[in-house]
N, C-alpha and C positions, 0 to 999 in steps of 0.2 A: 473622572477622566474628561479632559474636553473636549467640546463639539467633532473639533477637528481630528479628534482619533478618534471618531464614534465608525460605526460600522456605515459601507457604503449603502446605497439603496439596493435592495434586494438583486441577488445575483442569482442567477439559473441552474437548478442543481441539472448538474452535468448527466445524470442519469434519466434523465426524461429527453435528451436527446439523441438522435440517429447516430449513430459511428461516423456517418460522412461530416452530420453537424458537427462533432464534436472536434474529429480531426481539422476539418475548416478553425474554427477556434482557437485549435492548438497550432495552428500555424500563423496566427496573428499577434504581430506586436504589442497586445494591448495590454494595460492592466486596469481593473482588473479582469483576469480570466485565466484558463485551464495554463499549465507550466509545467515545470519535469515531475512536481511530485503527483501531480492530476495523472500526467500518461502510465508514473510508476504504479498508481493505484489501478488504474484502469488494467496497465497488465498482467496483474494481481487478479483483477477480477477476473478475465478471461482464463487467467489459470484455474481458480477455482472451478470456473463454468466448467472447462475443462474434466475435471477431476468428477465432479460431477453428472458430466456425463459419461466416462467409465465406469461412474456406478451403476449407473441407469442401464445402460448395457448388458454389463456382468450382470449384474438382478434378471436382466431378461430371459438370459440365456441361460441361466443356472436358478431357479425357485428354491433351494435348500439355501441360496445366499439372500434371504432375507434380512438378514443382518445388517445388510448393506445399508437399508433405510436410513441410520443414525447418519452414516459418511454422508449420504445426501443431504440430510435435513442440516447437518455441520456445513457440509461445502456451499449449501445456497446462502446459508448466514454469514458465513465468511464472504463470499460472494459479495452481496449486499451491503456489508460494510466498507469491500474496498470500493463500492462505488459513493458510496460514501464517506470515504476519506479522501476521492478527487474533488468532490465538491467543496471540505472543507481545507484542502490543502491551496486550493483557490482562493476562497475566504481569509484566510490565515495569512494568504501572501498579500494580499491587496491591504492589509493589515501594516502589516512589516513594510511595504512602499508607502503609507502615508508616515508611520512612525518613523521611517527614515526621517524625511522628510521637518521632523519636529523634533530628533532627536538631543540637540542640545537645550533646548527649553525643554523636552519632557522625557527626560533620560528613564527614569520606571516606568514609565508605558511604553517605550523602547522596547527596553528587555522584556514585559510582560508580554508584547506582540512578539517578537523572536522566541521566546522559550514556550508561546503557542504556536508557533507554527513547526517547530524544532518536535511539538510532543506529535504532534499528525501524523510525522515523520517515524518517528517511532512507534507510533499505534501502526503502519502500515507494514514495519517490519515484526512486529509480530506477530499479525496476520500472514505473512508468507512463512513465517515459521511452522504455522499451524497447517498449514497447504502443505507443506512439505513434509508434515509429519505423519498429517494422514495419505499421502501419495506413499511415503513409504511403507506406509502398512497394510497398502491397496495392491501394488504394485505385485506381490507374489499370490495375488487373489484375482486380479483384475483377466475378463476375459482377452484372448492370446490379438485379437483381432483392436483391439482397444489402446494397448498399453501404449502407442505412439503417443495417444493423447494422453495419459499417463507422464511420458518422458516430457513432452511441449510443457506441458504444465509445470513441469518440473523446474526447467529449464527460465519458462516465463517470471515463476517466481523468485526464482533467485536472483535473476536480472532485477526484477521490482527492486527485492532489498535490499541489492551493489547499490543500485541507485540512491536509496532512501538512505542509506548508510552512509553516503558519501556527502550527500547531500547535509543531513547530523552534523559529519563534522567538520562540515564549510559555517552550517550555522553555528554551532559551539566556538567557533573563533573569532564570534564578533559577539560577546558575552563577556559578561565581565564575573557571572555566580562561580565562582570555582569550585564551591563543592556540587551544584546542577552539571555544570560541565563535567567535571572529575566521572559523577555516577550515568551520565546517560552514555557517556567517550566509551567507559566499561564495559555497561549494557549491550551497544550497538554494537561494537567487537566483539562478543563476545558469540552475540547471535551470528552476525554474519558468519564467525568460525562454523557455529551449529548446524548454519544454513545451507554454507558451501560443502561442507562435510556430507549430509544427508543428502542433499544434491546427488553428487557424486558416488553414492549406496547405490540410488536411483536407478542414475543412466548408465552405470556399471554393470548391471543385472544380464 
């Protein structure tokens, strides 16, 4: 690949910043930096914290719900990845802005930068799937005092993955792979259905 689609000079991973830094950030026109899939991950990550801290709770108040442990040690890891995936969905776009850029001289490193930054997208809506699936099997355990953040969470994640999902297939139509497109178009509908569906168990309760 050439110089010119090499990677910029190191970017700030968004998770060693304050909330007020980051929102500053995200309220600037620049690239590269934070964007719709950065906030989607972020509020991703808040839902996990979230969930997370329903367990922390529930464990407090009930010792026979040791069990809980696993949901926590699961939601800090989910956690951590969706902050993790706003930093890379940052990276990934400032990517796809120089490949623009170069796209008719370097039409495969085009697409290899879009169907990177298309897969971030998709790693992030798996991760709200997996929020959502443990929310749903927290939620008739989670102590009575809690489950709001329970529902927030709920709610938080599925917005994430409206978002990342939409986002998919704005990217999938400037792609020319038809069968990457064909199978990720599948994928990501198919979760949102799963996503919006569990959702809706959730905050029905």
């Amino acid at each position: 690949m050439t110089d010119n689609l090499n990677r910029s000079p190191a970017l700030q991973n968004l998770d060693n910043l304050k909330v007020s830094e980051f929102l500053a950030q995200l309220a600037l026109p620049r690239f590269p930096g934070p964007t719709a899939g950065s906030a989607a991950a972020a509020s991703a990550a808040m839902a996990a914290a979230l969930l997370e801290m329903a367990c922390q709770v529930t464990m407090n108040k009930d010792e026979l719900k040791r069990d809980l442990q696993n949901y926590i040690k699961e939601s800090k890891t989910i956690r951590q990845n969706c902050l993790s995936l706003a930093t890379e969905d940052m990276v990934a776009y400032a990517e796809v802005v120089k490949a623009i850029k170069l796209k008719r001289e370097f039409p495969v490193e085009y697409e290899a930068a879009m169907k990177n930054a298309t897969d971030t997208l998709v790693s992030l809506i798996k991760e709200c799937n997996s929020i959502l699936t443990l929310i749903a099997q927290m939620v008739n355990t989670c102590y009575k005092s809690a489950l709001g953040e329970l529902y927030t969470g709920a709610y938080l994640a599925a917005a994430a993955a409206a978002a990342a999902q939409k986002a998919t297939e704005v990217n999938l139509k400037l792609l020319n792979d038809e069968t990457y497109k064909k199978e990720v178009l599948n994928f990501v509908r198919e979760s949102g259905k799963t996503i919006s569906e569990t959702k809706e168990r959730i905050v029905g309760k």
